[in-house]
C-alpha angles and dihedrals in degrees: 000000000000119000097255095061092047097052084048095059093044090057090039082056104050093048085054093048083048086039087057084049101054099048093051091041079053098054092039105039106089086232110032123221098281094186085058094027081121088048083051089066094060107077097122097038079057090045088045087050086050091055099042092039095047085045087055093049097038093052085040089062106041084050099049108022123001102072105154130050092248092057100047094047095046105051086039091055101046089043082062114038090038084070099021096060099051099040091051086050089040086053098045087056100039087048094049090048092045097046091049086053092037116015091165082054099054102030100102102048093031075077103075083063117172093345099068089047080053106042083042093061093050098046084237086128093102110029120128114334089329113120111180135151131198096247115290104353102107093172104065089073095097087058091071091062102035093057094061088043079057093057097033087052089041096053091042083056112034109018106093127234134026100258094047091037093060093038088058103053094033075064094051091042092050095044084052101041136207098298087063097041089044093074094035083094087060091045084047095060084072097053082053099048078052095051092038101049084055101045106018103061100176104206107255112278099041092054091049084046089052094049097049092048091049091049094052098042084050082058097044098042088051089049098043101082086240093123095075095032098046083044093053093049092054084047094051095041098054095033093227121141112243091246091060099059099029106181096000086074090081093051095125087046087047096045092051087051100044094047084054076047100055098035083047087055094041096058100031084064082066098041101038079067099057086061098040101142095053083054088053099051080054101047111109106034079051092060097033093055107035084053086080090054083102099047091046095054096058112034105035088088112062092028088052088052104044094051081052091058096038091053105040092093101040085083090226095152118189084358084068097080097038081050108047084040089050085052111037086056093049087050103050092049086066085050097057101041083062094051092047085059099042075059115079093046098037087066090036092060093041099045085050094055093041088050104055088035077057086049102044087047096050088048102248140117108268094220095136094051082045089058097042092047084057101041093048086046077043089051089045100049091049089060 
């Protein structure tokens, strides 16, 4: 993947993730943000970006630089946790704060209790015809699929042979169920935008002409009132309740969308380049800034919603929204500064523990994963 691509789908994330916070600013502050009210409407094309987008990344690095188990697990764990642990935490305090400023606020998702903060770090929120949050926090939904797209990915491309291969991921998809299988098409778009941008190079102006139209069927579609009819028709043919498939109930809108996504990719790795300087110049607020996309996803919620409630009394009128959305970005800056540095040690310590199960599995003694474990707690201490 050239530079100028890459730049291109960190800015394409971020305003996703802008795009997420926005739409739920819009639905807690008491007088939405009129100026973005039709960005308000765009929660599940984000979401869409997010899948295609994760599907594209995750098949990049197992291609260029993941090449063992160890090494995938352990880079998609920490990934994780190092974002997962302190949002959880983040949401169990801002909840506690908000509901003591707001209990009408915070009664109905106050319900789920300790299990959703459980299920949620388990990635056990999804599965099957379970939807629960931790909490507040709406958002971390998604993480619940996109974990077991993760494994199922990680046993087609490292468990050897084809038996074992299929029996492994016939498990994972049997412990996730058919709500959470039923959008992997949609995260797979994304592994073949990956495969197609390398292999598939449309001449120039093809590939401007692609990336126009797609643009423009990605605006059409979002505008067309598809989304709930499309929605209403999945609900009534497989004669399901709403509540039972969640966001899986829009997979025909989501499969449209993610199929304008990934040809939109796919032509716009042959367009970024055409304007590589101007990426260049750009280069380094792009990648500072689109390093907080993760931070911004899951956090955003329940910081949006405490500030609400801390400032509902303070009468600041139309201030109220500059100011919670001054804070809530400032804070989750903080907040993404600590997860950055929970990081490092965080795939130290897992690549450590996968490397000497490895080791026990394949009957020898783990010294290696041993060294590595004390190195990485040596490296640690030393900071």
């Amino acid at each position: 993947m050239n530079k100028s691509t890459s730049l291109y789908l960190d800015a394409v994330r971020l305003a996703a993730a802008l795009v997420l916070f926005i739409v739920h600013a819009h639905y807690l502050l008491p007088g939405g943000m009129p100026g973005l009210w039709r960005l308000s409407q765009l929660g599940a094309e984000a979401g869409t970006v997010f899948f295609v987008l994760s599907g594209f990344v995750i098949a990049h690095v197992v291609h260029t630089r993941e090449s063992r188990a160890t090494d995938y697990l352990a880079a998609r764990f920490s990934r994780l946790y190092s974002v997962v642990l302190p949002a959880l935490l983040a949401t169990v305090v801002l909840d506690l704060a908000g509901a003591a400023l707001a209990p009408d606020d915070y009664a109905a998702s106050m319900q789920s209790g300790a299990w959703g903060i459980v299920a949620s770090l388990l990635f056990a929120n999804e599965i099957w015809f379970i939807g629960i949050r931790p909490l507040s926090n709406t958002p971390f939904w998604s993480l619940g699929y996109e974990f077991w797209y993760y494994m199922i990915y990680a046993a087609v491309c490292y468990v050897p042979g084809r038996d074992r291969k299929c029996a492994v991921v016939l498990l994972i998809g049997l412990v996730c169920g058919p709500k959470i299988l039923l959008l992997m098409p949609v995260w797979l778009l994304g592994v073949a935008a990956y495969a197609m941008a390398g292999r598939v190079r449309p001449n120039r102006p093809a590939a401007v002409l692609l990336a126009i139209v797609t643009a423009g069927g990605l605006a059409v579609l979002a505008t067309s009132g598809a989304k709930a009819q499309w929605h209403a028709f999945t609900l009534a043919a497989l004669d399901v309740p709403a509540h039972m498939l969640g966001a899986s109930g829009h997979v025909l809108y989501r499969s449209v969308f993610g199929v304008l996504v990934m040809l939109h990719v796919i032509a716009m790795a042959t367009v970024a380049p055409l304007f590589d300087m101007a990426w260049r110049a750009c280069e380094r607020p792009i990648r500072a800034v689109s390093a907080y996309t993760f931070a911004i996803y899951l956090f955003h919620f329940p910081t949006l919603k405490c500030l609400v409630a801390a400032t509902a009394a303070a009468g600041l009128g139309k201030l109220q929204a500059p100011v919670v959305i001054v804070a809530a970005f400032a804070m989750i800056s903080v907040f993404h500064v600590a997860c950055e540095r929970l990081r490092p040690a965080l795939k130290l310590r897992f690549k450590a523990w996968l490397e000497a199960v490895a080791g026990l599995r394949s009957g020898s003694r783990p010294t290696a994963a041993r060294g590595a474990e004390t190195a990485a707690e040596a490296e640690v201490h030393r900071k």
